[in-house]
C-alpha positions as CSV (number, residue, x, y, z in Angstrom):
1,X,-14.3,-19.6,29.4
2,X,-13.8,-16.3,27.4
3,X,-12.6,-15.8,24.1
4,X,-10.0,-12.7,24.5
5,X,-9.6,-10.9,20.7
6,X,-6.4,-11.3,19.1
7,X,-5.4,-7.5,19.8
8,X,-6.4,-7.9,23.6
9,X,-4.7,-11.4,24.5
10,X,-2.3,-10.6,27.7
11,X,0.9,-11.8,26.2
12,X,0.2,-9.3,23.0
13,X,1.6,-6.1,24.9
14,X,1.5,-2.9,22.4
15,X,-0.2,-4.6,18.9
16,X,-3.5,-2.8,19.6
17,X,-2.5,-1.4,16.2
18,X,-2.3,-4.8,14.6
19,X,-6.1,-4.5,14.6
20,X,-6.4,-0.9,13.1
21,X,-4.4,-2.1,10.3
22,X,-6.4,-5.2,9.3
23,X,-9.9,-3.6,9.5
24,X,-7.8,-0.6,7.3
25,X,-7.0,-3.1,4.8
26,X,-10.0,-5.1,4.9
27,X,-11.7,-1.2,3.9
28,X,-8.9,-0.6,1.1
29,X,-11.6,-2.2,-1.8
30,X,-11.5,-5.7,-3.3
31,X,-12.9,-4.3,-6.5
32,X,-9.3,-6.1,-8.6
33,X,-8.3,-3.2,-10.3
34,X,-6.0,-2.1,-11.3
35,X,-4.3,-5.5,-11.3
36,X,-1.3,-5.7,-9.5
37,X,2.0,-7.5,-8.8
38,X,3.9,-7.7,-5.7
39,X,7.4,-9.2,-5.5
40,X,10.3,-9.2,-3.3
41,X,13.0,-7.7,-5.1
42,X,16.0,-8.2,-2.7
43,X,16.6,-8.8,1.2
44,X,15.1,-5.9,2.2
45,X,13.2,-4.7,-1.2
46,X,10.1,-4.9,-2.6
47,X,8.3,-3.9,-5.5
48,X,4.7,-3.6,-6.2
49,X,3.6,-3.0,-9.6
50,X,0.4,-1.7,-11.0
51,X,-1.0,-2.4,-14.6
52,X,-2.3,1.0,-16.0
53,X,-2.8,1.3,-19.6
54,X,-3.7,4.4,-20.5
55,X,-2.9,6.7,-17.4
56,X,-0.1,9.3,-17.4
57,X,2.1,10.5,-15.1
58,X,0.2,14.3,-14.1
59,X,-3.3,10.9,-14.0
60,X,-1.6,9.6,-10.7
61,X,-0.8,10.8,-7.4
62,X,0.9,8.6,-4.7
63,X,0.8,9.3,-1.1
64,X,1.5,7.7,2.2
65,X,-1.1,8.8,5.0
66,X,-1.1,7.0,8.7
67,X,1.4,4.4,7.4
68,X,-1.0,3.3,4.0
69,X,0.3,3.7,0.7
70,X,-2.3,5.5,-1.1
71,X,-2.2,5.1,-5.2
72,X,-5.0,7.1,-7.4
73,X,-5.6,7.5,-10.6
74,X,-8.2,9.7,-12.6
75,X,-7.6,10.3,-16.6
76,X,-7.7,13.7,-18.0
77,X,-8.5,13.4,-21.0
78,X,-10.0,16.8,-23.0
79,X,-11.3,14.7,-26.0
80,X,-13.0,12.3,-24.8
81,X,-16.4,13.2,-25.8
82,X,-15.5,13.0,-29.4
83,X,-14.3,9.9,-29.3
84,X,-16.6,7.0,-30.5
85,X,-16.0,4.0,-29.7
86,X,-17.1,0.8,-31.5
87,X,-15.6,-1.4,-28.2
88,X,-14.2,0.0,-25.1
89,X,-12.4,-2.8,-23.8
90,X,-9.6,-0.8,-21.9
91,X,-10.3,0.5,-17.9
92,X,-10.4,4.2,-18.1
93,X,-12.0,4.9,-14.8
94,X,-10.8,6.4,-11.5
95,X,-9.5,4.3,-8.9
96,X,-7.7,4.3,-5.2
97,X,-5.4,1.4,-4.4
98,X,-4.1,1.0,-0.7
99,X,-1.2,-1.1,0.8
100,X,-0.4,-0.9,4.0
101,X,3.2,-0.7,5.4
102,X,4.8,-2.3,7.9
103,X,7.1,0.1,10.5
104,X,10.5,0.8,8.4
105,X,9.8,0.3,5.1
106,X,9.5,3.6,2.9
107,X,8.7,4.2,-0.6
108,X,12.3,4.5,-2.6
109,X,10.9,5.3,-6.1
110,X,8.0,5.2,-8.5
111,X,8.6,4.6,-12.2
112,X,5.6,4.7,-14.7
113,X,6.9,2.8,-17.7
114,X,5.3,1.3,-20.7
115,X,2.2,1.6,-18.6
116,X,3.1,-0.4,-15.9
117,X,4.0,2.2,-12.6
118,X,6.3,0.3,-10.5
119,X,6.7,1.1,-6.6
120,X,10.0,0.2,-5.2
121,X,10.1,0.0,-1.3
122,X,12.3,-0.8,0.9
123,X,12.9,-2.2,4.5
124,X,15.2,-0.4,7.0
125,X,16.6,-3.6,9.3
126,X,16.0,-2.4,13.0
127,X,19.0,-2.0,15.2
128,X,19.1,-5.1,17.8
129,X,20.0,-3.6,21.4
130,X,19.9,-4.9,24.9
131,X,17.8,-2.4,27.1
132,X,18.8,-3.3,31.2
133,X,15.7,-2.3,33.2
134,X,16.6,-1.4,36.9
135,X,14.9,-2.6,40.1
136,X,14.1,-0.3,42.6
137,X,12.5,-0.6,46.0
138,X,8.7,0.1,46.2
């Protein structure tokens, strides 16, 4: 007997993409950082929120490629080679976070407050309809 692969079982019609998406997300980095939080907000809402001390707003850049949520960050910062430190204990490095999105839900807002940027999503619900296929004579 055969072992068929989740995305190719014969009662799976159309998830070929479910496949894409975990090798995607299994690629997106387990490095942990930036830490992160995500909570369900609402019915439909979500919020993920990123812990990024230090990083200003023109720092980031949030985009949404191939139904991925892409988060980087990369600190400007002019003076930092006249800085001296006696302990660097705080992350200033670049970094690339992905989550991956189901169909329907779509980034509502992004707030970077007391360096915590949170990402509020949210899920359309699908519209439930009845499609009648036809039988003709072959």
């Amino acid at each position: 007997m055969t072992k068929l692969s989740f995305p190719s079982h014969p009662l799976l019609l159309g998830f070929d993409q479910l496949e894409r998406l975990v090798e995607r997300t299994a690629r997106a980095g387990t490095d942990g950082y930036p830490p992160f939080n995500i909570e369900v907000t609402g019915e439909h809402r979500f919020r993920i929120t990123l812990a990024l001390a230090g990083f200003r707003e023109e720092d980031l850049s949030i985009t949404i490629e191939k139904r991925q949520l892409l988060v980087r960050g990369q600190q400007q910062d002019a003076e930092k080679d006249a800085r001296v430190f006696l302990h660097r204990g705080i992350a200033a490095r670049q970094f690339q976070r992905a989550f991956a999105l189901a169909e329907g839900v779509e980034v509502e807002r992004a707030v970077l407050e007391n360096g915590l940027l949170h990402i509020d999503l949210v899920r359309s619900e699908p519209e439930e309809k009845v499609q009648t296929v036809t039988i003709t004579r072959g």
